[in-house]
PDB file of N, H, CA, C and O in Angstrom:
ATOM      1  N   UNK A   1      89.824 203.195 -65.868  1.00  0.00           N
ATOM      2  CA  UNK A   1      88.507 202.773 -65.455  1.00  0.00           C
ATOM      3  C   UNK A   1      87.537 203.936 -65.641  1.00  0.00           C
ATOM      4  O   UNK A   1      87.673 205.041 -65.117  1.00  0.00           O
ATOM      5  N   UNK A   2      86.955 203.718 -66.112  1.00  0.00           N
ATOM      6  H   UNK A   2      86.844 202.820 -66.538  1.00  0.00           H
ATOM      7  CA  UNK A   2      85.378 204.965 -66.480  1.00  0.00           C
ATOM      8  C   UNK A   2      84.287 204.674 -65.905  1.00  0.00           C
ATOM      9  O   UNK A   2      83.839 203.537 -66.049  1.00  0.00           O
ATOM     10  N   UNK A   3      83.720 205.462 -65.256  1.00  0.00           N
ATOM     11  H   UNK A   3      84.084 206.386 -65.140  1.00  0.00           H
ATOM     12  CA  UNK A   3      82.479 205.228 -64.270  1.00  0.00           C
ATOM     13  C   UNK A   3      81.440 205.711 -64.897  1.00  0.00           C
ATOM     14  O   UNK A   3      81.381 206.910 -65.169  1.00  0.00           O
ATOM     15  N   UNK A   4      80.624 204.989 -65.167  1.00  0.00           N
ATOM     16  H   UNK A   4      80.671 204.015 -64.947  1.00  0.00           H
ATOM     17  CA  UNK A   4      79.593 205.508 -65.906  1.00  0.00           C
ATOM     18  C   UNK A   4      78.277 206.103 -64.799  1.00  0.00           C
ATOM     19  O   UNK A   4      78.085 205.563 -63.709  1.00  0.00           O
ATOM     20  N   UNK A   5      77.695 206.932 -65.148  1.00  0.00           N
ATOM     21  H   UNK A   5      77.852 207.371 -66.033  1.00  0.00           H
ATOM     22  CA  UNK A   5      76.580 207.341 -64.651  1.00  0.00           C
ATOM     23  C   UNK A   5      75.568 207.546 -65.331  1.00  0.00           C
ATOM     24  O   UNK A   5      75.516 208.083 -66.438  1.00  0.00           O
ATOM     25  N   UNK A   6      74.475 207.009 -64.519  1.00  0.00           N
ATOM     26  H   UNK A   6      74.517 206.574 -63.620  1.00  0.00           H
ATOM     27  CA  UNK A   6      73.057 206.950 -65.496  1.00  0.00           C
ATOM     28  C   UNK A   6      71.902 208.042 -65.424  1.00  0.00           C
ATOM     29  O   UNK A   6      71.386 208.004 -64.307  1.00  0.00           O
ATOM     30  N   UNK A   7      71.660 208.447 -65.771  1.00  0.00           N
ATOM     31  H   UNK A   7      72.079 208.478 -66.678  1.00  0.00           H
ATOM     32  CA  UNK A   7      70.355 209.924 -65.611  1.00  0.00           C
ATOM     33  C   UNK A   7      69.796 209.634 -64.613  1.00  0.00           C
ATOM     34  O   UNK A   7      69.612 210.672 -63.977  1.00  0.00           O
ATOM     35  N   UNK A   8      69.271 208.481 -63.915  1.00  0.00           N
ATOM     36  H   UNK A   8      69.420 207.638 -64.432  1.00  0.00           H
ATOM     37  CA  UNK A   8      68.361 208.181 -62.451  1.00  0.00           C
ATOM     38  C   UNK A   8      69.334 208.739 -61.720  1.00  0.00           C
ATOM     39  O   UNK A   8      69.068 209.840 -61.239  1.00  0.00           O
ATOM     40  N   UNK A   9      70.754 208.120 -61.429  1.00  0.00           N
ATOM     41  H   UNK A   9      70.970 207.225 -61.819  1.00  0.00           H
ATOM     42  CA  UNK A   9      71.506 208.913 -60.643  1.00  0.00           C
ATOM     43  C   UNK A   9      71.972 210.072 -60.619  1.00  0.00           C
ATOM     44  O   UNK A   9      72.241 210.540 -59.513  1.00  0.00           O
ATOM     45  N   UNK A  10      72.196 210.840 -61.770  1.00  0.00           N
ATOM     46  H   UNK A  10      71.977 210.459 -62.668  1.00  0.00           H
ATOM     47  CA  UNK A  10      72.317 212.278 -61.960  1.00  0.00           C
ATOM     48  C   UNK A  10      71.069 213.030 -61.452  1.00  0.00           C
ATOM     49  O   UNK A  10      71.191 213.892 -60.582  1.00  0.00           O
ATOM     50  N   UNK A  11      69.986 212.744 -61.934  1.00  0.00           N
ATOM     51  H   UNK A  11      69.888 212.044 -62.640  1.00  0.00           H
ATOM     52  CA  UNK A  11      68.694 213.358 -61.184  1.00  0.00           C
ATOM     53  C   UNK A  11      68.905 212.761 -59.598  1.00  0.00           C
ATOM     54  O   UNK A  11      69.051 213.630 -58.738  1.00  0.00           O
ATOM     55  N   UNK A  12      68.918 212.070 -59.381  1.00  0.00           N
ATOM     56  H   UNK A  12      68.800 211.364 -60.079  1.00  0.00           H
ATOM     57  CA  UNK A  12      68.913 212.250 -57.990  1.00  0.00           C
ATOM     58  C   UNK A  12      69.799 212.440 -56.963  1.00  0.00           C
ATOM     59  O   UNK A  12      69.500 212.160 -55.802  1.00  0.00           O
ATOM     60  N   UNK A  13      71.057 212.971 -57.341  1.00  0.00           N
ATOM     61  H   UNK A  13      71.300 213.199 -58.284  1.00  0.00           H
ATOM     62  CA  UNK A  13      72.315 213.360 -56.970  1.00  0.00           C
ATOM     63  C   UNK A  13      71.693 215.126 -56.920  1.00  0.00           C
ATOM     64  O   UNK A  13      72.019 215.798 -55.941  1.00  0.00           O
ATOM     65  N   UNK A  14      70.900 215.703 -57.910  1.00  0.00           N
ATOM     66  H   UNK A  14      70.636 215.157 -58.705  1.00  0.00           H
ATOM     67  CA  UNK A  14      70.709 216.801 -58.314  1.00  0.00           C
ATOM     68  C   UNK A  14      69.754 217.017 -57.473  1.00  0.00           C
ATOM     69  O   UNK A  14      69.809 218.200 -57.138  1.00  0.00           O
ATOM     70  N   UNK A  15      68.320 216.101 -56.609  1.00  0.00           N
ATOM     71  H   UNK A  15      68.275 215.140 -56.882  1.00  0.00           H
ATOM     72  CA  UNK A  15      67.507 216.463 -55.669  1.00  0.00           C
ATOM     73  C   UNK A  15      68.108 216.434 -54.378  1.00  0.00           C
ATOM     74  O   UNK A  15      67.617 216.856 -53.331  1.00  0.00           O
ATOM     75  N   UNK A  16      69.192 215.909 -54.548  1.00  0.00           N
ATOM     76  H   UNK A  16      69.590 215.566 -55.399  1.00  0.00           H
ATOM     77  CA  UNK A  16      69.707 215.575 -52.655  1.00  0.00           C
ATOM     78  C   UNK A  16      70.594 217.231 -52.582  1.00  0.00           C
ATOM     79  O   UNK A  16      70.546 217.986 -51.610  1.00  0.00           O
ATOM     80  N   UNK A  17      71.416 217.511 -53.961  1.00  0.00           N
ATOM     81  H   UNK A  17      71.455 216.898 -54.750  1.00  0.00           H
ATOM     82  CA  UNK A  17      72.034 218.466 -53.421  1.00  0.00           C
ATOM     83  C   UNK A  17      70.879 219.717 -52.997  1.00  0.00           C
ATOM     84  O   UNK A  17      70.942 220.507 -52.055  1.00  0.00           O
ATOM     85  N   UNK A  18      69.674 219.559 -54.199  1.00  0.00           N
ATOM     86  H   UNK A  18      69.623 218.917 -54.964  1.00  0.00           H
ATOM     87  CA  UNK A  18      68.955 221.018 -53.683  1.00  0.00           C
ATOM     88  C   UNK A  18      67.888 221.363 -52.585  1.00  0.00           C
ATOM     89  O   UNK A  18      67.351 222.406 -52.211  1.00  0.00           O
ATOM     90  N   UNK A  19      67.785 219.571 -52.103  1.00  0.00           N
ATOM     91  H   UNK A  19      68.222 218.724 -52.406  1.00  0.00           H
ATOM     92  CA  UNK A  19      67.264 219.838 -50.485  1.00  0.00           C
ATOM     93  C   UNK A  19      68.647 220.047 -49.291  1.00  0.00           C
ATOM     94  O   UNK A  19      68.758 220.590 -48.192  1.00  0.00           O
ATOM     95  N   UNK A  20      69.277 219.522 -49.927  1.00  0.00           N
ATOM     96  H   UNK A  20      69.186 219.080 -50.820  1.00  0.00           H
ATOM     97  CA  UNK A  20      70.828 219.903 -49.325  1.00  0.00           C
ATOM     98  C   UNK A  20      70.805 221.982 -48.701  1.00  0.00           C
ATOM     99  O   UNK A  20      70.734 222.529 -47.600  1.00  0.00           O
ATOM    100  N   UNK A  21      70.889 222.383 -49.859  1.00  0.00           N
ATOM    101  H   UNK A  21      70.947 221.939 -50.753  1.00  0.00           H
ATOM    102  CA  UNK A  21      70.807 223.971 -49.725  1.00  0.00           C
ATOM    103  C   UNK A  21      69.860 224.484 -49.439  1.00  0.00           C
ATOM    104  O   UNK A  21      69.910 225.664 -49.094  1.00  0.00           O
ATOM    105  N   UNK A  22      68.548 223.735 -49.478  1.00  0.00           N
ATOM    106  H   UNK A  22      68.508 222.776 -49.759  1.00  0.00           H
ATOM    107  CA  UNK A  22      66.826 224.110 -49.067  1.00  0.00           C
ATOM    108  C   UNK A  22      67.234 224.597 -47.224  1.00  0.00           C
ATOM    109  O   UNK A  22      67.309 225.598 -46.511  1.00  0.00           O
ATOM    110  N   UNK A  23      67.413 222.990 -47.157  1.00  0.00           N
ATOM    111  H   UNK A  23      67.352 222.177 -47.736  1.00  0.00           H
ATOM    112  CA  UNK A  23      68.166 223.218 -45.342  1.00  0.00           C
ATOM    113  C   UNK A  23      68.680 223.404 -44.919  1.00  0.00           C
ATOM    114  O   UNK A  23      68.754 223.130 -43.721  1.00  0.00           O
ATOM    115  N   UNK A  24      69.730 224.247 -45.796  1.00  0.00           N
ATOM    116  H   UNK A  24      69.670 224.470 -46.769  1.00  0.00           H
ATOM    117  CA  UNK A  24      70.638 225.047 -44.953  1.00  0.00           C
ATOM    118  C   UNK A  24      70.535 226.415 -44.798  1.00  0.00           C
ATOM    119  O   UNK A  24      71.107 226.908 -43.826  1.00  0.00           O
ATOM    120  N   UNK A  25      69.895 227.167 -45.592  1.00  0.00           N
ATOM    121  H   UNK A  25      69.430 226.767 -46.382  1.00  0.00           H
ATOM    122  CA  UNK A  25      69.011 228.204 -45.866  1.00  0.00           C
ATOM    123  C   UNK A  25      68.014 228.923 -45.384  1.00  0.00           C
ATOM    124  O   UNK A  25      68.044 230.140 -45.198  1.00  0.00           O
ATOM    125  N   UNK A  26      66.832 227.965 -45.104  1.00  0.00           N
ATOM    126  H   UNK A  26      66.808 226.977 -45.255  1.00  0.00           H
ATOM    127  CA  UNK A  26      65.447 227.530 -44.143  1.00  0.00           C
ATOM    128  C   UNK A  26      65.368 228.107 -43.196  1.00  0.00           C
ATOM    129  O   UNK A  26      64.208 228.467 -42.999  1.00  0.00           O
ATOM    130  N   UNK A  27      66.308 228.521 -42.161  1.00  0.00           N
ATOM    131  H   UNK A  27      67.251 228.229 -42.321  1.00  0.00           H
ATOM    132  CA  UNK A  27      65.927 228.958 -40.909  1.00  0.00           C
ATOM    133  C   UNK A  27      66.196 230.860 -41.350  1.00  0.00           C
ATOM    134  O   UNK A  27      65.796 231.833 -40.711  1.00  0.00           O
ATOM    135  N   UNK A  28      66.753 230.840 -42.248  1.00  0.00           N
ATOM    136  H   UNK A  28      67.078 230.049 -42.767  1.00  0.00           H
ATOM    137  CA  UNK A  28      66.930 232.557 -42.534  1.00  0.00           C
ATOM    138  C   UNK A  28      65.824 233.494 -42.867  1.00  0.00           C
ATOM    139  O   UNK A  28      65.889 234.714 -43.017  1.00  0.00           O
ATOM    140  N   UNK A  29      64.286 232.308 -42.998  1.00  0.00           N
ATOM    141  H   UNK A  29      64.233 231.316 -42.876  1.00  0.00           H
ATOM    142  CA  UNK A  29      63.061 232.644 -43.491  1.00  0.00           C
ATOM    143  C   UNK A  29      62.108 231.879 -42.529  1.00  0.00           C
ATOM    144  O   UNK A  29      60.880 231.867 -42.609  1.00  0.00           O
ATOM    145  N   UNK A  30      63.086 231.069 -41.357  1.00  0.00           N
ATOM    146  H   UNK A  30      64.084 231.079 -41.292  1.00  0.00           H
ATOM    147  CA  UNK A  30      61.657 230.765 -40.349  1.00  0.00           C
ATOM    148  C   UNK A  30      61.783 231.879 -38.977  1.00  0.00           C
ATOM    149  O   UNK A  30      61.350 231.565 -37.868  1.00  0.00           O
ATOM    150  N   UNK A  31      62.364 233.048 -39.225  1.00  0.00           N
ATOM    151  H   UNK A  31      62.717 233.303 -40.125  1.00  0.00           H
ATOM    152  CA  UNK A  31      62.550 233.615 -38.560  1.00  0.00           C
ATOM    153  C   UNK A  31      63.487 233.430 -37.148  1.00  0.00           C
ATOM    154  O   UNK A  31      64.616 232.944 -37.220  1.00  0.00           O
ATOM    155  N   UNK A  32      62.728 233.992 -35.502  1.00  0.00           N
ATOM    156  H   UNK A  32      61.811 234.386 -35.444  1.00  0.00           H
ATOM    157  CA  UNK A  32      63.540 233.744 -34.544  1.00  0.00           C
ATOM    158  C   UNK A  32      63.641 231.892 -34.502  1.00  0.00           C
ATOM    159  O   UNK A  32      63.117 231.031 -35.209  1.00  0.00           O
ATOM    160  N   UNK A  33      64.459 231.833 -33.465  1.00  0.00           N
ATOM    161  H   UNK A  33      64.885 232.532 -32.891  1.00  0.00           H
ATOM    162  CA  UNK A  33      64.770 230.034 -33.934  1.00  0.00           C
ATOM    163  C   UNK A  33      64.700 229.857 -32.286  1.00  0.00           C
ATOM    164  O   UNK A  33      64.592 230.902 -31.645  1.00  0.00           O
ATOM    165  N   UNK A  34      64.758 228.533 -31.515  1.00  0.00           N
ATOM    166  H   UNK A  34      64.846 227.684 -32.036  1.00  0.00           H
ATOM    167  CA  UNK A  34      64.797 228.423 -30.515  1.00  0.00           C
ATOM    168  C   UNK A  34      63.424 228.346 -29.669  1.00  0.00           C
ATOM    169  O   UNK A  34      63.332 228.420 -28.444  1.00  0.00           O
ATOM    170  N   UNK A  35      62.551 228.208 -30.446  1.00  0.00           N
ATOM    171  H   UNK A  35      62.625 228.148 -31.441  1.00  0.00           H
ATOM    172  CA  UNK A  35      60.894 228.364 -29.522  1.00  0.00           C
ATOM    173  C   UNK A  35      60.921 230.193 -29.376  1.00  0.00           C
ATOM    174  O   UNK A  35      59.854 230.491 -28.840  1.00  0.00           O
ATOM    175  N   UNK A  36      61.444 231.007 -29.555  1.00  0.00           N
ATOM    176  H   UNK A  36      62.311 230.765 -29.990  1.00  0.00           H
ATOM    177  CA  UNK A  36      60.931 232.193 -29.598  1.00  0.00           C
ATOM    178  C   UNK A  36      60.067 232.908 -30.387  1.00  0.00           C
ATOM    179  O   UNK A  36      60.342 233.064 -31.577  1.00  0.00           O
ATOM    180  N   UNK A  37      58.920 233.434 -29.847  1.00  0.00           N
ATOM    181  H   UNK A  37      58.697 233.307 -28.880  1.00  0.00           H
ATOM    182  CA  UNK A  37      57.717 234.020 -29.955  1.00  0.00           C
ATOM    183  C   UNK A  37      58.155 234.716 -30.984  1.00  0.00           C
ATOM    184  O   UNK A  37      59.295 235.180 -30.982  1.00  0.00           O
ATOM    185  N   UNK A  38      57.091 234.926 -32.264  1.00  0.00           N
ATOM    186  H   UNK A  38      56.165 234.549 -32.265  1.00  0.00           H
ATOM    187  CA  UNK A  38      57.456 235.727 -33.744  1.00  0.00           C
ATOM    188  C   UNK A  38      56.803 237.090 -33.699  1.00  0.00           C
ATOM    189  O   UNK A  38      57.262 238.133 -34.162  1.00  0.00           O
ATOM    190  N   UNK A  39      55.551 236.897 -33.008  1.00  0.00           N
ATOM    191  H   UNK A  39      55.178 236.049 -32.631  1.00  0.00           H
ATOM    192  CA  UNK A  39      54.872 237.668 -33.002  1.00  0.00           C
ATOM    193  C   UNK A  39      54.305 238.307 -31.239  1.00  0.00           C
ATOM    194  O   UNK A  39      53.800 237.807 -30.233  1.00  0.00           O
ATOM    195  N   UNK A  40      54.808 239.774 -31.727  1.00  0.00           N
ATOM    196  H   UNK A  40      55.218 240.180 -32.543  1.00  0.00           H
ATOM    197  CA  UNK A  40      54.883 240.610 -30.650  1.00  0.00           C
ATOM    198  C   UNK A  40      52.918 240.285 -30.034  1.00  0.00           C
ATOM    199  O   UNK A  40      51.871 240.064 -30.644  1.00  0.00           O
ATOM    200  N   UNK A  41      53.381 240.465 -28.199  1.00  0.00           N
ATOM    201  H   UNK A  41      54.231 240.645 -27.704  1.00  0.00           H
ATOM    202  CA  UNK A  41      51.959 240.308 -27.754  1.00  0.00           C
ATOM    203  C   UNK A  41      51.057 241.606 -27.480  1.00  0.00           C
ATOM    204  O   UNK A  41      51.591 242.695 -27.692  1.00  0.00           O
ATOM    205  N   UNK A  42      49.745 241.574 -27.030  1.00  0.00           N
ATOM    206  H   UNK A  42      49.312 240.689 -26.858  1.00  0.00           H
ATOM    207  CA  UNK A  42      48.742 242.924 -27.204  1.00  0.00           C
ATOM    208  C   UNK A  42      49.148 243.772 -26.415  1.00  0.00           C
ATOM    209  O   UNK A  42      48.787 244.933 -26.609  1.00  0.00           O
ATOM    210  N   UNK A  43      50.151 243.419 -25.114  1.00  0.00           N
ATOM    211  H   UNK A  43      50.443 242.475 -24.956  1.00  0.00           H
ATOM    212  CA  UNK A  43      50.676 244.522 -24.455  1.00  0.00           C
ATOM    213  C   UNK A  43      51.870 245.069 -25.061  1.00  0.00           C
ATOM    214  O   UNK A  43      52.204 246.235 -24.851  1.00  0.00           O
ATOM    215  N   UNK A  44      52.310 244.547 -25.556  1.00  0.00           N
ATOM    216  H   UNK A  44      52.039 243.600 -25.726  1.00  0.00           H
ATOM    217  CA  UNK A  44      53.930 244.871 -26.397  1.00  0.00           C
ATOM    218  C   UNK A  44      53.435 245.556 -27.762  1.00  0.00           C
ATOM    219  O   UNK A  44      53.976 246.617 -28.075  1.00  0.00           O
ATOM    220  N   UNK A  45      52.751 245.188 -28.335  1.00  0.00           N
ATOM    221  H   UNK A  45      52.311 244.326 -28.080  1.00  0.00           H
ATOM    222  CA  UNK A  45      52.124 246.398 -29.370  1.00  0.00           C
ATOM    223  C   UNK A  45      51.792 247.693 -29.102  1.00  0.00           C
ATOM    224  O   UNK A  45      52.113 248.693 -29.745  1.00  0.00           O
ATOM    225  N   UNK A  46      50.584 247.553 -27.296  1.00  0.00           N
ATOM    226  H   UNK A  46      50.323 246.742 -26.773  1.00  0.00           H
ATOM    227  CA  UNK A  46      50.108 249.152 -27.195  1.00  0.00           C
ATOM    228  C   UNK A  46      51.556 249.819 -26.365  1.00  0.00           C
ATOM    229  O   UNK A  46      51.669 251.018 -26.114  1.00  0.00           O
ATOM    230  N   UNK A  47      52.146 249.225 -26.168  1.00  0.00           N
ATOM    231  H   UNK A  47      52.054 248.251 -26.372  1.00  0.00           H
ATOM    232  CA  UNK A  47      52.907 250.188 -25.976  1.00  0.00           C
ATOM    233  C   UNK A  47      54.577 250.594 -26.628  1.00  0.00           C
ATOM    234  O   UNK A  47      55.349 251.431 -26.162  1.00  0.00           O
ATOM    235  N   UNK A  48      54.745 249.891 -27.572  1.00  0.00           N
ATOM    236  H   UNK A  48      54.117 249.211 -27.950  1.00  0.00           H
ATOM    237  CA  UNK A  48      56.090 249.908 -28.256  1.00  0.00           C
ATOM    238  C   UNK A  48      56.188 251.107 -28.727  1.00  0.00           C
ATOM    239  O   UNK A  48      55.986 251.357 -29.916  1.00  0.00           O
ATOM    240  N   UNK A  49      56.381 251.637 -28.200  1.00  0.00           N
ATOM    241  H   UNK A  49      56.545 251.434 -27.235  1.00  0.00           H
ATOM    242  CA  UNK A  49      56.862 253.489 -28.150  1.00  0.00           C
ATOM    243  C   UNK A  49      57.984 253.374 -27.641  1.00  0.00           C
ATOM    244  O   UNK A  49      58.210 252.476 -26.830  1.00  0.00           O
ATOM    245  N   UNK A  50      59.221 254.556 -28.139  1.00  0.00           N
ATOM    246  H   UNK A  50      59.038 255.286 -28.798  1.00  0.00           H
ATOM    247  CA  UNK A  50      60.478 254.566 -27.888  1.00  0.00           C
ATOM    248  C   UNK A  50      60.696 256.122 -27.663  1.00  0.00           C
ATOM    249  O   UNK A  50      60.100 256.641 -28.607  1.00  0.00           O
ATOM    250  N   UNK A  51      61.199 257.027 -26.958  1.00  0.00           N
ATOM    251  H   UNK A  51      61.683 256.606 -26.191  1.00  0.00           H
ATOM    252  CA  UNK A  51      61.424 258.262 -26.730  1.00  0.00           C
ATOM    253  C   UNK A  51      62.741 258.739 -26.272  1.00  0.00           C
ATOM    254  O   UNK A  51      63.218 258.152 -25.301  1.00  0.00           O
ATOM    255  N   UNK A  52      63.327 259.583 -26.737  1.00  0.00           N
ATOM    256  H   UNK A  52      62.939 260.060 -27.526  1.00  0.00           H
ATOM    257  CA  UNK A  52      64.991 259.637 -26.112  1.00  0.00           C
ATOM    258  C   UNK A  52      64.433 260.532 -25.249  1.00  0.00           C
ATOM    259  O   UNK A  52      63.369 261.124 -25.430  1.00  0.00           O
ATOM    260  N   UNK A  53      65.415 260.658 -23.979  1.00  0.00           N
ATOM    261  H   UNK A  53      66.279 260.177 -23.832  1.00  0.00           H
ATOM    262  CA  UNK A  53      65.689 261.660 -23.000  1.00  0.00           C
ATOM    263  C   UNK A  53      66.533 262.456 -22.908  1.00  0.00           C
ATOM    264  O   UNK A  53      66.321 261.836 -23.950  1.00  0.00           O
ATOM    265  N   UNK A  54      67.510 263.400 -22.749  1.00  0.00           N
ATOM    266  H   UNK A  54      67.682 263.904 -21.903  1.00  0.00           H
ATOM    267  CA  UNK A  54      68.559 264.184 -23.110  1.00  0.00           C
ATOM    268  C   UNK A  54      69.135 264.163 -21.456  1.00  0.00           C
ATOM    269  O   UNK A  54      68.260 264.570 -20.692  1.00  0.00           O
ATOM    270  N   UNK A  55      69.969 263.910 -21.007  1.00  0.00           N
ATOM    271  H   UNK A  55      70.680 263.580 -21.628  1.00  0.00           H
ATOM    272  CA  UNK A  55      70.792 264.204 -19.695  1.00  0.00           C
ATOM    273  C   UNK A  55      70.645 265.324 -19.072  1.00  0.00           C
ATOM    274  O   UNK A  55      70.831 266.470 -19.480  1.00  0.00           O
ATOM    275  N   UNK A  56      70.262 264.898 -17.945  1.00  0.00           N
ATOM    276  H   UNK A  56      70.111 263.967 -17.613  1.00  0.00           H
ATOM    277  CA  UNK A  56      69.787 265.856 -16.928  1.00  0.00           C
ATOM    278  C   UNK A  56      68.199 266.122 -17.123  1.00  0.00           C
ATOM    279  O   UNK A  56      67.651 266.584 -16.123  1.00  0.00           O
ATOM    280  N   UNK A  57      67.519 265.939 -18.058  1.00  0.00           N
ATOM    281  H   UNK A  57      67.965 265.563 -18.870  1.00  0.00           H
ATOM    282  CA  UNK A  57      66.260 265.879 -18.174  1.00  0.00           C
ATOM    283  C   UNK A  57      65.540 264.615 -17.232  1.00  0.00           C
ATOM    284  O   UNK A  57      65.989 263.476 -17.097  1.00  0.00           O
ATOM    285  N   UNK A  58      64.020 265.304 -16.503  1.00  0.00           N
ATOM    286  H   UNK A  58      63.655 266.229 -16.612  1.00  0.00           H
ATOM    287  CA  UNK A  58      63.778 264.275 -16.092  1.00  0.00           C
ATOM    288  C   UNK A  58      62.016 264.077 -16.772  1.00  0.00           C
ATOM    289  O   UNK A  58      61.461 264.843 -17.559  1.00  0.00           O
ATOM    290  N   UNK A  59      61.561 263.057 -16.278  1.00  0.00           N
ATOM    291  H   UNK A  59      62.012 262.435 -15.639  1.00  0.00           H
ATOM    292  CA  UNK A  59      60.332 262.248 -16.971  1.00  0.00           C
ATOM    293  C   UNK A  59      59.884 261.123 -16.060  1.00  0.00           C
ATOM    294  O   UNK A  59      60.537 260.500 -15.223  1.00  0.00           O
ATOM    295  N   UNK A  60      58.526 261.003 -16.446  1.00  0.00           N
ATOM    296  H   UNK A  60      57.996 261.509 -17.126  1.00  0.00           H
ATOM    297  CA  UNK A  60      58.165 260.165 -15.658  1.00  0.00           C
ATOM    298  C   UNK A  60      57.298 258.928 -16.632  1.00  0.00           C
ATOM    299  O   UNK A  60      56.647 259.310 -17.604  1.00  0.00           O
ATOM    300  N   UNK A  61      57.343 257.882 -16.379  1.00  0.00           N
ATOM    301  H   UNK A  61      57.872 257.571 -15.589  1.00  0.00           H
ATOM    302  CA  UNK A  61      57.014 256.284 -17.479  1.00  0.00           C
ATOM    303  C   UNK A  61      56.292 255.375 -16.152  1.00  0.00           C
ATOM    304  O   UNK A  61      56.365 255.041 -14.970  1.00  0.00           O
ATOM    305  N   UNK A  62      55.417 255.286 -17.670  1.00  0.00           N
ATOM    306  H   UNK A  62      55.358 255.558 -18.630  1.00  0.00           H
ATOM    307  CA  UNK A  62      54.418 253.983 -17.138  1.00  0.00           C
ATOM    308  C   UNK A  62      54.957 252.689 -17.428  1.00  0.00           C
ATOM    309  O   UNK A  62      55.943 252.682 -18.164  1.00  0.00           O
ATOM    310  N   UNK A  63      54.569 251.708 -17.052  1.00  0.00           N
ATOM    311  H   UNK A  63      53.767 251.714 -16.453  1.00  0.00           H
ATOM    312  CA  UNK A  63      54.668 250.250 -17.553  1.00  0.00           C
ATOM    313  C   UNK A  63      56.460 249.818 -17.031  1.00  0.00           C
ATOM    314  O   UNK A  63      57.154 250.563 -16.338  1.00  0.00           O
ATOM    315  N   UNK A  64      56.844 248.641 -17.506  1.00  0.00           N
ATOM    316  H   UNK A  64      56.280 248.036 -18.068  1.00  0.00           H
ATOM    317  CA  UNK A  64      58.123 248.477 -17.181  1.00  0.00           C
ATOM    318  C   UNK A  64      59.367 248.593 -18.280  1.00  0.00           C
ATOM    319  O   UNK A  64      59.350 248.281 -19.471  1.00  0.00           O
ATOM    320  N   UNK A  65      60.282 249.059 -17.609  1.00  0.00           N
ATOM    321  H   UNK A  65      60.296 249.313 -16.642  1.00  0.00           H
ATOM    322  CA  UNK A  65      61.494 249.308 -18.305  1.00  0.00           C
ATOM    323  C   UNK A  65      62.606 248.025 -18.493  1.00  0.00           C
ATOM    324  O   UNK A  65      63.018 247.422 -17.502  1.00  0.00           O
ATOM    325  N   UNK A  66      62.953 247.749 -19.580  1.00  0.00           N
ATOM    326  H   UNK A  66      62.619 248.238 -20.386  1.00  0.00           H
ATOM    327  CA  UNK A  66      63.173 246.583 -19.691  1.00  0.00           C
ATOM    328  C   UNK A  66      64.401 246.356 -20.748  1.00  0.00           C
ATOM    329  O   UNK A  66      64.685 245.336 -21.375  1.00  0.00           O
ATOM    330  N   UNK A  67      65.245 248.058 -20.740  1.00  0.00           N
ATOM    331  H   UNK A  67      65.015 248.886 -20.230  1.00  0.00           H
ATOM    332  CA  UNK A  67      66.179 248.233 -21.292  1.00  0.00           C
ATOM    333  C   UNK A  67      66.659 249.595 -20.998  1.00  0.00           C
ATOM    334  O   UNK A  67      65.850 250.508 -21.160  1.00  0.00           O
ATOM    335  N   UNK A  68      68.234 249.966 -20.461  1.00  0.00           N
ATOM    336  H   UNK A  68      68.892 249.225 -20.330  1.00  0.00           H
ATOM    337  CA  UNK A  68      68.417 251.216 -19.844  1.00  0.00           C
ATOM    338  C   UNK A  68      69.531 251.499 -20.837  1.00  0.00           C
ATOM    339  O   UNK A  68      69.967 250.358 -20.988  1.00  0.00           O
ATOM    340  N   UNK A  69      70.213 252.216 -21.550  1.00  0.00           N
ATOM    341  H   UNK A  69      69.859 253.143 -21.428  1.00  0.00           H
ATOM    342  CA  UNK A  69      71.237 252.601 -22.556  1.00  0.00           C
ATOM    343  C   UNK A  69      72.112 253.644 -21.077  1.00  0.00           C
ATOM    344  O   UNK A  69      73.145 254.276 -21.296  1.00  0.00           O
TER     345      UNK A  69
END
């Protein structure tokens, strides 16, 4: 038995697979996923400064700390 296939169906076997891989792909370029914010806010800009401390050193910080290593 030989199954023939006709060019309408080859073309469109050929658009399903490459929205197929469009969407599976897609989220690697819509960035964070989940409703999370993409873009940092005006307080998180002025202050995104990072500074190491060395042990036993002390210092004193404004604003809140919101990650301790």
């Amino acid at each position: 038995m030989k199954i023939n296939i006709t060019r309408i169906e080859v073309a469109i076997l050929a658009i399903a697979l490459i929205m197929l891989i469009a969407l599976a792909v897609a989220p690697a370029w819509w960035g964070r996923t989940s409703g999370q914010e993409v873009r940092p806010t005006h307080a998180q800009n002025a202050t995104n400064r990072t500074r190491n401390i060395g042990d036993g050193q002390t210092t004193t910080i404004q604003g809140i700390v919101i990650d301790r290593h």
